[in-house]
Structures are given as structure tokens and as C-alpha cells.
C-alpha positions, 0 to 999 in steps of 0.5 A: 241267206245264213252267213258266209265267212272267208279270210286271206293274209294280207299286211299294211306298211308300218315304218319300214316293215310290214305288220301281218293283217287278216282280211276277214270277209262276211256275206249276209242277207241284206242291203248290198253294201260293202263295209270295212271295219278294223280301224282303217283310215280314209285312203282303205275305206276309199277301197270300197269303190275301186274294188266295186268296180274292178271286180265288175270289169274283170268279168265277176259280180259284187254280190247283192248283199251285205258284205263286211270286211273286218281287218284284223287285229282290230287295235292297229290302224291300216293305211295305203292301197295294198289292202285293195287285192286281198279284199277282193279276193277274199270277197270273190273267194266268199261268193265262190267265184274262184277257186278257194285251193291255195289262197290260205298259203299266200299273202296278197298285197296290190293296189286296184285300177277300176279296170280291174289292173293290179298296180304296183304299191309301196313298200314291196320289199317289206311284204317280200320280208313278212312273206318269207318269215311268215312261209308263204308265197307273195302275190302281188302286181307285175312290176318292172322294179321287182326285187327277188330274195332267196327264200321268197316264192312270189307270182305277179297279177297284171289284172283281177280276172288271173285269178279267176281258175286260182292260184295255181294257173292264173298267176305269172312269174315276177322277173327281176328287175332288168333296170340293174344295170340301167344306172348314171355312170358314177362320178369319178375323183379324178374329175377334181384337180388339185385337191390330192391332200383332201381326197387322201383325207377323205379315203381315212374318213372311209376306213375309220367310218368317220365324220368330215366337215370340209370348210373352204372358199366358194368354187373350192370344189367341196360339193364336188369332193363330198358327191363322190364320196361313196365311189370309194366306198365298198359295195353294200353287203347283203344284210345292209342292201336289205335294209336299204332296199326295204327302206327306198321301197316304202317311201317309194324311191328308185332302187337301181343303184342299191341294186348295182351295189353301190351306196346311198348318197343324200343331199337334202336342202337346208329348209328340210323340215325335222320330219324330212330329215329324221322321218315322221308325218302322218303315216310315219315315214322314214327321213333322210337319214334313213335314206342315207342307210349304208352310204352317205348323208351330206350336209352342204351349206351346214351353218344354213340349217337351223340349230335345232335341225342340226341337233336332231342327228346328235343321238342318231350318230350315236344310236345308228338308229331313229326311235319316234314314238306316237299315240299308236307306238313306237317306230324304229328306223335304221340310219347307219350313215357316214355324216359328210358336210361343207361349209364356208368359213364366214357369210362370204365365203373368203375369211382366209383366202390367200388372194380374196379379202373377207368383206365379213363384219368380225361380229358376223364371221363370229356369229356364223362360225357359231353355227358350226359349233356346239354338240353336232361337232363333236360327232365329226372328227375331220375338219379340213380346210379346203383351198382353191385350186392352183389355176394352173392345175386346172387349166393343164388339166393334170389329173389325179387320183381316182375312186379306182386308187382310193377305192383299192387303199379303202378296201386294203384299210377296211380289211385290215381293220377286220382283221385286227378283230377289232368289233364296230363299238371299238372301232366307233368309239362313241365321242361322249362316252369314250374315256382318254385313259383307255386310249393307248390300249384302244388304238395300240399306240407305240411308244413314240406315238404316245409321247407325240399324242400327249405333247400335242394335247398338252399344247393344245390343251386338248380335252379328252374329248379331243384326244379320243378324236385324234386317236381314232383318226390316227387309228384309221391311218394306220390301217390305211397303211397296214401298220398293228400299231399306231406311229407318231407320223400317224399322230402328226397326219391326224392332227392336220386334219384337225383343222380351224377347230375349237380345241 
């Protein structure tokens, strides 16, 4: 028997994109036995038994003889169950049991059940990606959380035997997702009473794409504040969806909310580990921070984290992007999320309140409140002091205002600000690089606000560090309120928000 070689496109998951790969199959006389070369790990050499297998119960044969499977290129390590299709595939396209018309225009990615079903894998929408640049058609299992792109052909298999007369009449038509809609009702801000002075604080926040740290007693309604922080945010634009979408689908998270529009929110615990938070592990995966592309990443009970856990978002902040370099490469996340924290002024909590004594040892509050310092609170702008309610506002239930309101004043801001022309590098002046003495010109400050600025710094003894902070707060009230310049009433707002900070 002289030897029989067939290939068909397939790709494995690396990061958050799809890296193109050749599934070269040989059939040859001698011992039957599959073998697959090409650097693949446990999880693909598994592969062997479940394609045996499916192939037998959808009605084909496994060829008795030697049949090699190369992965190509050969230099790149393959993970994940998406090379399951393309194998077998390949293997009865060798041996002539389907039609070979269409094949070498598809790329194949699907995970094989033993009864020869096509399930639902990993990552579909980085393979949706790789198909679109690379003009060929996707094939891969019917899924009821499929994402459409334009640009993209792509037909579904529900089990092996569709392909059995080819492509061009076995496969079905993969619908979008019906689930679109099928989402919680979001969270509202007219839910939290009292708190009028730190919503407005918040909708700034969203316009100037800046850092927030709420600090107050327990019970003052942070958590509640930060949770419907991304109600008042605009919907997600079409190149920022992409890029989430790509992300939540390679690690395997719900896609519904990014698919109505609206914007991540995370929320991880403090006993995160550095590769749950920034991503890596073993395959390389996206963190938290990935995951909060687009939207918002909070930290509740910031001081609880670790130090050295805190410090990891320091050059993320700034690069809107995760490098993590293995053995094998380098690994590029995107992580353009708005920083949102909380956290209690002393270990209990009431260092401050008006009506409850702080029991905290002054060793402990400094301790504590060293925690909250150091270079991570530099790449947050606004630290407000949260109060507790008015019992009275709560009990009469007076409401205030809502994610509609706030919304509406963040867009008008946001538009504004596009319209100024001013780019994202002026717009988020990085903290560590930004030079005070360009500040009047950057912010387009009037005369007033200049003075009000340069006594306040004076004062304060502000380092320039700080007056580019307040700048840049200043700056977003502005654009809240539609003003081309820069007012001292600006000034002085922006300097409310800075809080109990460390000059």
C-alpha cells in the first residue's frame, strides 16, 4: 500500500487569538495505529481515542493501517480539544470516505463526543477571526451562544456523519445566539439613596476615563455605588466588543451582556493569585484584568490584597496591555479597564465616623492605611470619602438619581470631549510621565483657574505628580459641563475629590 497524504486547515487557541495550523494526514501499510506528531500536548495526543471512536459510531471505518498525523508547524506547542474535527476529517478525507470538494476552503475547529456529536469548544470567536483573515469558511459545532461577524461564512456540524456527502450539503446553518436579550436586568443608581455628591463624582470618573478609590465606614453603600458603575457607561463600540467577545470566549465565559452592549464589570476576591489577576498558567490565559477589557475592574476591600498583588496593575494602567513572556513566547493581553476600588478607612472600619468611635490601635490605622499607599495610588485620581446615609433618607425612601440621568451627562461629557479632538494620550496623561509645566496648555486652563490651581498647590504643597491629577479631574468637569475651558469652580470641585489623600 504506497502512501496516502491529505491536509485541512485547523488552528489551536494561544492567548486570546487563534494560531493557524496544518493537520497533515498520512495512511500507510502497516500496524493500525494512529500517531500524532507536531509538538501536541496530553489533552491532543487524548484525541486518538475519541476520534476512534466517533468515526466508528457515525457510520465510517478507521482504516487498518498506519495512519500519521502531523501538526504543523511543528515548532509550536498544540492545546485544547479543537483539533479533534479537523483529524478526523482529514483521516476520512484520506481514506475517501467523504467527498474531498470544499475541504481546502474551510478551517475546521470541534471537539469529538464518542458518539461522533460535534461539542462546542473554547475560544470560537478567535477561530471566527483567524477564518476571516485567512477567506475561509469556519466549520465548527452547532452552538446555542454562536457569535456572527460580517466577513465570516461559517456552517455548524451536530455530529460527524454531516459531513459524510461534504461540505456542500451536509452542513447546517449556525444562527446567532437567541440568548441576546436573555440578560439580569441591570442594577440602577436610583437603588442608592443619599449618596447624590459621590454618584456625580462617579459620572466625572466616567468621562475623564479616570481612577476612583471610595473609602468609607461599612454599610456606606460602596460596593452598591462601584456595582453600578458600568450603568452609566456608554455601550461598548464595535472594535472593543470584538476584543472582549474574543477574550470571554477563550476562557469560556458568558458572552450575553457584551453581546446586549453593555460593559464588562469584575470583581475578584483579594486571595486572587497573580496569574488570576493579570493571566498566565499553564496553557497562558487571560487574567481579570483582561476580562474587565472595556468595562470596569473593582477592587473591594483593596488593603485586603497583597502588596505585591496590587503592584502587578502598575504597568497595565499604563500600557492598557499584559505582556507575559514564557519559554515558548511572548503573550500580549489587551486590558483597557477603568480601575474602581473600595475600602475602609482602618481595620474597623469607623476611623472618622461622625456617630461610631474607631476601636483601632493608632499603630494599626497607620499600618493599614499604609496599605493604600505607594505607587498603585498614583494611577488613581479620585479618592472620595463615603458617608453613611442620613437614616431618614432611607427610611422615606426619596429617590435620587438614576444610570438614565448619569448616563445621559456621561455621553454629553464624553462627546464633548471628542469633540474638543483631543487623542486617548492627552486625554489619559500617564501620571508618572506627565510634565506640570504643560498643564495650562493640556487642560486649557483660564486665567482664574490657573491662579486657583497654583494656590492650591502652593498650599498643599502639591507635587507635580498631584497637579497633573487635579488637572485632569478638573478637565473632565469641564467637559461634563461643555465649558472649552477650564473654571476655577472646576478647580475647586476637583479638589473635593481629592480626599483624605497623601499630598
Amino acid at each position: 500500500m504506497s502512501a496516502q497524504v491529505y491536509s485541512v486547515h485547523a488552528a489551536c487557541i494561544r492567548g486570546v487569538e487563534a494560531q493557524p495550523v496544518t493537520v497533515e494526514v498520512s495512511v500507510s501499510a502497516g500496524m493500525p495505529n494512529i500517531v500524532l506528531v507536531g509538538m501536541a500536548d496530553s489533552g491532543v495526543l487524548e484525541a486518538r481515542l475519541r476520534i476512534r471512536c466517533a468515526i466508528k459510531s457515525s457510520g465510517f471505518s478507521v482504516p487498518r493501517a498506519s495512519i500519521t498525523v502531523n501538526l504543523a508547524p511543528g515548532d509550536m506547542r498544540k492545546t485544547g480539544s479543537g483539533l479533534d474535527l479537523p483529524i478526523a476529517v482529514a483521516i476520512l478525507a484520506v481514506s475517501g470516505q467523504i467527498p474531498l470538494n470544499g475541504l481546502d476552503r474551510c478551517l475546521f475547529a470541534g471537539e469529538l463526543a464518542l458518539n461522533g456529536g460535534v461539542n462546542p469548544i473554547r475560544g470560537e470567536v478567535a477561530y471566527q477571526l483567524l477564518a476571516r483573515d485567512r477567506s475561509l469558511m469556519f466549520v465548527g459545532p452547532l452552538s446555542g451562544s454562536h457569535v456572527s461577524f460580517d466577513g465570516v461564512a461559517h456552517e455548524g456540524l451536530s455530529n460527524l456523519r454531516d459531513i459524510a456527502h461534504g461540505v456542500g450539503t451536509g452542513l447546517h446553518a449556525i444562527r446567532m445566539s437567541p440568548t441576546r436579550n436573555d440578560c439580569e436586568e441591570p442594577l440602577d443608581f436610583s437603588d442608592v439613596l443619599g449618596q447624590e455628591a459621590i454618584k456625580r463624582a462617579l459620572a466625572v470618573a466616567a468621562v475623564g476615563d479616570l481612577g476612583v478609590l471610595m473609602v468609607g465606614a461599612p454599610g456606606s453603600g460602596k460596593t452598591m455605588l462601584a456595582r453600578r458603575m458600568t450603568t452609566i457607561l456608554p455601550d461598548l463600540e464595535a472594535r472593543e466588543m470584538q476584543d472582549a467577545l474574543c477574550i470571554h470566549s477563550v476562557v469560556g465565559e458568558r458572552i450575553e451582556g457584551l453581546l446586549a452592549g453593555r460593559r464588562p464589570f469584575r470583581s475578584p476576591h483579594h486571595s486572587i493569585s497573580a496569574a488570576g489577576l493579570v493571566g498566565g498558567g499553564r496553557p497562558v490565559r487571560p487574567g481579570e484584568i483582561s476580562l474587565a477589557h472595556g468595562g470596569v475592574l473593582f477592587l473591594d476591600e483593596l488593603a485586603e490584597f497583597p502588596t505585591h498583588i496590587l503592584q502587578l496593575l502598575r504597568q497595565p494602567l499604563e500600557d492598557r496591555e499584559v505582556r507575559i513572556v514564557r519559554a515558548d513566547g511572548l503573550y500580549r493581553f489587551p486590558c483597557d479597564f477603568r480601575l474602581l476600588a473600595a475600602s475602609n478607612p482602618c481595620p474597623c472600619g469607623y476611623l472618622g465616623d461622625d456617630d461610631v468611635p474607631c476601636s483601632c490601635a493608632p499603630a494599626a490605622v497607620e499600618r493599614y492605611r499604609a496599605k493604600l499607599g505607594g505607587p498603585l495610588m498614583d494611577r488613581i485620581d479620585l479618592l472620595l470619602d463615603v458617608h453613611r446615609p442620613d437614616p431618614r433618607v432611607i427610611l422615606e425612601g426619596a429617590e435620587g438619581a438614576s444610570s438614565a440621568e448619569l448616563r445621559e451627562t456621561v455621553e454629553r461629557g464624553r462627546a464633548f470631549r471628542s469633540w474638543r479632538g483631543l487623542n486617548d494620550d492627552e486625554v489619559r496623561a500617564k501620571p508618572a510621565g506627565s510634565s506640570p509645566g504643560d498643564a495650562a496648555r493640556r487642560f486649557n486652563l483660564a486665567d482664574d483657574a490657573y491662579d486657583a490651581l497654583l494656590s492650591m498647590a502652593e498650599a498643599t504643597h502639591l507635587t507635580g505628580r498631584g497637579i497633573m491629577r487635579l488637572g485632569r479631574i478638573a478637565r473632565a468637569i469641564a467637559d461634563m459641563a461643555e465649558k472649552p475651558c477650564v473654571a476655577a469652580e472646576h478647580v475647586m470641585e476637583a479638589a473635593v475629590y481629592q480626599g483624605r489623600r497623601e499630598r
